[in-house]
Phi, psi and omega in degrees: 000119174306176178296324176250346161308290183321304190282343173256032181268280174341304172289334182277352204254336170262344174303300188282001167282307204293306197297344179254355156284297242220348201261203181282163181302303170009260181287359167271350192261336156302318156320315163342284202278003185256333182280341206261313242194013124243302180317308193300316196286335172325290188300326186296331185264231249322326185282344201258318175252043155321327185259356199249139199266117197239150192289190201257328110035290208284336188279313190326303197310289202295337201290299195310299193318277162346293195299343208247011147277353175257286169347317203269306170296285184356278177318315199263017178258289188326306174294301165327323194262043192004044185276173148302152187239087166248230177266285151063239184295344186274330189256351150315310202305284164339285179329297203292291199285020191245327171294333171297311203287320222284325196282353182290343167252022165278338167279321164306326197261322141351302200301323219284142188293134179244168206263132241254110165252195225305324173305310183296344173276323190267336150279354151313161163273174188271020161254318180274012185277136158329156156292112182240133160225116187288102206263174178242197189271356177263332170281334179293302190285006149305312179256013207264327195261024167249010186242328154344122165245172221231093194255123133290116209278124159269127182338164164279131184325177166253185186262037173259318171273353145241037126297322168318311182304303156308317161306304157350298188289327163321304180289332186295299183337276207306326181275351152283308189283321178305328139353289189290342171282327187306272161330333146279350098008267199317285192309336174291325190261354172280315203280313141342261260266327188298311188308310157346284179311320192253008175271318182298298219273338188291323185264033182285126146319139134256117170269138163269151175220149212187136168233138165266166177303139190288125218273151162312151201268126211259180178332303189283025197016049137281148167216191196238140165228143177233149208228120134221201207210164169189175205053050180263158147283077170024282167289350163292329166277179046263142162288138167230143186229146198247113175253149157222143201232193195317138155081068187006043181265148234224095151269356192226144157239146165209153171254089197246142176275126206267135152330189144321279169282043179024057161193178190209168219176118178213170187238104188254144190276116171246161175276135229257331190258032154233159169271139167232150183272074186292119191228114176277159174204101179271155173040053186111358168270142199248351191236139198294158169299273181273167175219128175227129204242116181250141139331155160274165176301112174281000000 
């Protein structure tokens, strides 16, 4: 990564820092998705292939990749250190380590020694001094033509080897592009199956079982509940429901037929000094669907 990459990686990195503390949902939810899932891996590939020349491909791979390896030291730097995992800490966590990836190779080519000149060489002691050898101008043109190589031009390939060559290149493409095909793929049939998934779950019936507060505790110690229930199914009944109270004795039964709109509501008279249990069950189940815990009366 150049010099000036680095700087607008930095700059971008505290800009997406700033925008997900302070800015609007907008740029905080751009700020994020550039702290989650680019930025870090940007910097994380400039620390690692630094000597190495990477395709335009391969960088595409490693940025997502790399960063959701940071996201993950992150959590576990956050947690360690016993913060919250709010927005925070994520965009500190992130923020830090992506300014930390940028600056490791600016501290590396800093480390590497640079070669020492004619003054610093001449203040050396005379052991530790270089070899210097002074050439005149007929030994410079001595060595300039023994270090000449002497290249024969070969004839142009035909055209049966590049067509091979070509094939060749062909074949590289395809084996570059594939990662990436791969990777959409993936993400495509992740995207298919979540859509699925939450389509299947918004449209699932959920049944409730529900009490309101228990009404005063009259002469006999008894009191009133209104108990109903709702997002019941037709074909799942008739529902049966059940109080059951101290030492498991069952006072109430009930047989509820579900409305239209699948649900019911009735007002059961209970004994006021036990905590009870209410448990629904439908159709042929012997273990409750819902279970509802009413207190006693103090």
């Amino acid at each position: 990564m150049n010099a000036l990459l680095t700087r607008i990686v930095a700059g971008l990195t505290l800009a997406a820092g700033v925008a997900v503390l302070a800015g609007p949902k907008p740029l905080a939810v751009a700020g994020g998705l550039l702290l989650a899932f680019v930025l870090p891996g940007m910097a994380v590939t400039g620390a690692l292939f630094r000597r190495r020349t990477l395709t335009a491909i391969e960088r595409v791979l490693l940025a997502p990749a790399l960063s959701m390896a940071v996201l993950i030291v992150a959590g576990l730097a956050i947690h360690l250190c016993r913060l919250p995992l709010d927005r925070v800490s994520w965009a500190v966590a992130t923020g830090g380590l992506t300014l930390l990836a940028l600056g490791v190779p600016l501290v590396l080519s800093k480390g590497v020694a640079a070669a020492p000149t004619a003054e610093e060489e001449e203040s050396r002691p005379v052991g530790e001094r270089r070899a210097r050898i002074d050439l005149t101008p007929r030994d410079a043109v001595v060595m300039a033509e023994a270090r000449t190589i002497v290249m024969s031009v070969v004839p142009p390939e035909d055209e049966q080897q590049a067509a091979v060559d070509e094939k060749a290149q062909r074949s590289r493409l395809v084996r570059q592009l594939l990662p990436l095909v791969l990777v959409l793929a993936v993400l495509g049939g992740a995207s298919w199956l979540s859509f699925g998934t939450s389509r299947a779950t918004y449209e699932t019936t959920v049944t409730a079982l529900s009490a309101a507060p228990s009404g005063p505790v009259d002469a006999l110690g008894n009191r009133v509940v209104a108990v109903s229930a709702s997002g019941l199914v037709a074909a799942d009944g008739p529902y049966r429901l059940t109080v059951s109270g101290a030492g498991g004795t069952t006072p109430t039964r009930r047989v509820i037929a579900p409305s239209g709109d699948g649900t019911w509501s009735e007002n059961l008279t209970l004994p006021g000094d036990q905590r009870l249990t209410v448990s629904l069950y439908r159709f042929g189940d012997t273990g409750a669907f819902r279970t509802l815990y009413i207190s006693a009366v103090e």
